[in-house]
N, C-alpha and C positions, 0 to 999 in steps of 0.2 A: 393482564391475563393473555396466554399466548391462544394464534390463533386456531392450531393445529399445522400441523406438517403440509400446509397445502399447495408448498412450493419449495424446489429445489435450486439451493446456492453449492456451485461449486467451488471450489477453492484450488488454484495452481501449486503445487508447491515445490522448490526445487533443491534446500536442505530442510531438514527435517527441525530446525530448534526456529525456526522461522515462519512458525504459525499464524492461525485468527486472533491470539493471545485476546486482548481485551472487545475485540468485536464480538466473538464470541455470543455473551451472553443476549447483545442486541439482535443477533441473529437468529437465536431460537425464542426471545421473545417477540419476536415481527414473523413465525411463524415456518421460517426456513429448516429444510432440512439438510443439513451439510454434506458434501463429499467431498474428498481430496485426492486430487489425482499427481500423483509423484511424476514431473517434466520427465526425470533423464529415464525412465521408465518406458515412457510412452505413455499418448494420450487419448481418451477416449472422447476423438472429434466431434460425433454426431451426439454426443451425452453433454458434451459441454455447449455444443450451438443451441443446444433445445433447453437447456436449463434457463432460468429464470432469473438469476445471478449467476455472476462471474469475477470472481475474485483470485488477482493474479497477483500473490505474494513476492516479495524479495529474495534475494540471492547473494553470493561472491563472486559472481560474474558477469559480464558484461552484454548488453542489447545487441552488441554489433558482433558476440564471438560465436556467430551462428556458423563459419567455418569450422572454429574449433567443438561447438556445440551444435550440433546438425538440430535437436530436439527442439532448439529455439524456433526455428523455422517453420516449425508445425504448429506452435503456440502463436508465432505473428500470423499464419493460414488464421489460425482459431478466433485471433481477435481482431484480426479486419473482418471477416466475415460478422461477427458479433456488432463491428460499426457499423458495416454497412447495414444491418439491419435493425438499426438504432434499439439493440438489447443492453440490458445493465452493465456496464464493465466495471469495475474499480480495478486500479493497481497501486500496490504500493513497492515504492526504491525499482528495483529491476521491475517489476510491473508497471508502474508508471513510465517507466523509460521506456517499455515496448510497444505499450501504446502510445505516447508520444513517436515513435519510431512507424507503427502501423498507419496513424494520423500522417506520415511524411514528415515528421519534424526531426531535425539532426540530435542525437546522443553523441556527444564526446566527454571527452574527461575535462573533470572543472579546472580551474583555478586551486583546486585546494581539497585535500579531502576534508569531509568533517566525520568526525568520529567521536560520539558522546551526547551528552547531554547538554543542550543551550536553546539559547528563546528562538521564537518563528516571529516574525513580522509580517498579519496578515495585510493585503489592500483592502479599499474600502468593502470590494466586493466580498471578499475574502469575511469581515467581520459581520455580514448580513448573511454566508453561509454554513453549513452545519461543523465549519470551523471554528465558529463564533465564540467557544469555551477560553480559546488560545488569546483571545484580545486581550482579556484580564490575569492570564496565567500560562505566559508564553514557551515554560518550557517542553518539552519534546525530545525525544533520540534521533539523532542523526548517524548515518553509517553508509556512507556515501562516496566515490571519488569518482564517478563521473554524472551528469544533469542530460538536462533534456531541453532543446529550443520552444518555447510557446508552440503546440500545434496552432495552426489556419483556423479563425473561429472561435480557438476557448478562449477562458476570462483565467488570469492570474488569481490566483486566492491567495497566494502567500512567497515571503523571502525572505532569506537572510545574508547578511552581507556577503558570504562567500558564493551563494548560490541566488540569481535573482528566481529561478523557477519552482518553486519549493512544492506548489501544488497547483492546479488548473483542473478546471469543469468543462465541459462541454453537450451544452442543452443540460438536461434534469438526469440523462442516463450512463454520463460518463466522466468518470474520478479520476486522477491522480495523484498519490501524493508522493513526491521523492524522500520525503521525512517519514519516520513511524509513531502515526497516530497509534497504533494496534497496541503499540509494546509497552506495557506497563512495569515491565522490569521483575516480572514475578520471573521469568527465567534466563534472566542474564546471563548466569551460571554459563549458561549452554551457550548463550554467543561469546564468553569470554572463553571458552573450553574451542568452538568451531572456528575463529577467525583469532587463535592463539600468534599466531607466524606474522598476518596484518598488525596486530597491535604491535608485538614484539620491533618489526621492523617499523613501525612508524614512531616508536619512543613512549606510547602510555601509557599511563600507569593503572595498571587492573584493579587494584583497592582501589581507587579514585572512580573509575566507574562503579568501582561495587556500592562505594559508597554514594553515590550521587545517587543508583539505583534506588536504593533504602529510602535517602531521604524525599526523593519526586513521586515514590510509589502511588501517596492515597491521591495526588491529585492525577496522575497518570490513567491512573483506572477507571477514576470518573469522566476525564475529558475522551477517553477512547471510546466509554460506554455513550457518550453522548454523540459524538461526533457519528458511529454509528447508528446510532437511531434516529440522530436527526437526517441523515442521509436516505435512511430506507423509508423513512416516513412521506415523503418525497416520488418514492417512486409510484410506480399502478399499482393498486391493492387485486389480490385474483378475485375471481369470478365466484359469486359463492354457489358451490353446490358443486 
């Protein structure tokens, strides 16, 4: 039973088919009330410092193209301030790389892109946290070409062979994952429609994700919805009244 709207998650977002997708539901049953503030848009600083969560989705561009994307630079303002104030952060793909990047840790381009669906390899730490889903049922969407160095401090949760960083914690208030937990495949469509030009030129084949989509769906949806909840259950519950 939810608890009422008695606290505010916001949500980064920087194209639009790159949503909360399967968090989602954990988030308005743990009581959140969502907003999303569009990066190239501009961002509402003092809304997102004072909120309660912070959740800073993926993208097609890069941590370090804050030249070419000046709006970036207002989002790493937004979430070192958010460390240093040891407040909620998650990120996931371009979110985890900017906080990895805010932490001081280097973002460059991997070894390899990965693009599709394939298993995650948690550490031990990794399978005692709210990852725990993925021990026994490793797949996940990856859509990645560049990673992020271990920040100073956190614990690795996860890797696969191309990428050792896949996801890191730091203390009980800050996530990252370079893979997408979120994405349950219910709108593929839209990332095979937004990132047409990336596939086309890397050689993959779009039926083969579609189908992969179809067939990881029911477990996709369940490991997101968990992974979520076990995460937020974790944090400070508000103050009642």
């Amino acid at each position: 039973m939810a608890l009422g709207l008695r606290r505010t998650a916001w949500a980064i977002r920087h194209v639009a088919f790159e949503g909360l997708d399967g968090f989602g539901p954990a988030l308005a049953e743990a009581g959140y009330g969502v907003r999303v503030a569009d990066a190239p848009a501009g961002l509402p600083a003092a809304e997102l410092l004072a909120a309660e969560l912070l959740i800073v989705l993926g993208g097609p561009i890069g941590a370090n193209e804050d030249g070419d994307y000046p709006f970036l630079r207002d989002e790493l303002d937004v979430i070192e301030r958010r460390l240093a104030r040891g407040l909620p952060t998650l990120g996931i793909c371009l979110g985890a790389q900017l906080i990895a990047r805010a932490l001081g840790a280097r973002v460059s381009p991997a070894a390899a892109k990965e693009i599709g669906f394939g298993p995650l390899r948690l550490t031990d730490e990794g399978k005692r946290s709210c990852l725990s889903p993925f021990a026994r049922d490793p797949v996940t969407l990856h859509w990645h070409g560049d990673s992020f160095e271990l920040p100073e401090g956190a614990t690795r949760l996860a890797s696969t062979e191309a990428c050792e960083n896949q996801a890191f914690q730091l203390g009980r208030h800050v996530i990252g994952f370079q893979f997408h937990p979120e994405a349950t495949g219910r709108n593929l469509e839209h990332w095979l429609v937004g990132h047409a030009i990336e596939l086309a030129s890397a050689n993959l084949d779009v039926r083969r994700l579609r189908a992969d989509a179809e067939r990881w769906r029911p477990s996709l949806v369940r490991k997101a919805d968990s992974v979520a909840r076990d995460w937020l259950r974790q944090l400070p519950r508000p103050d009642p009244g």
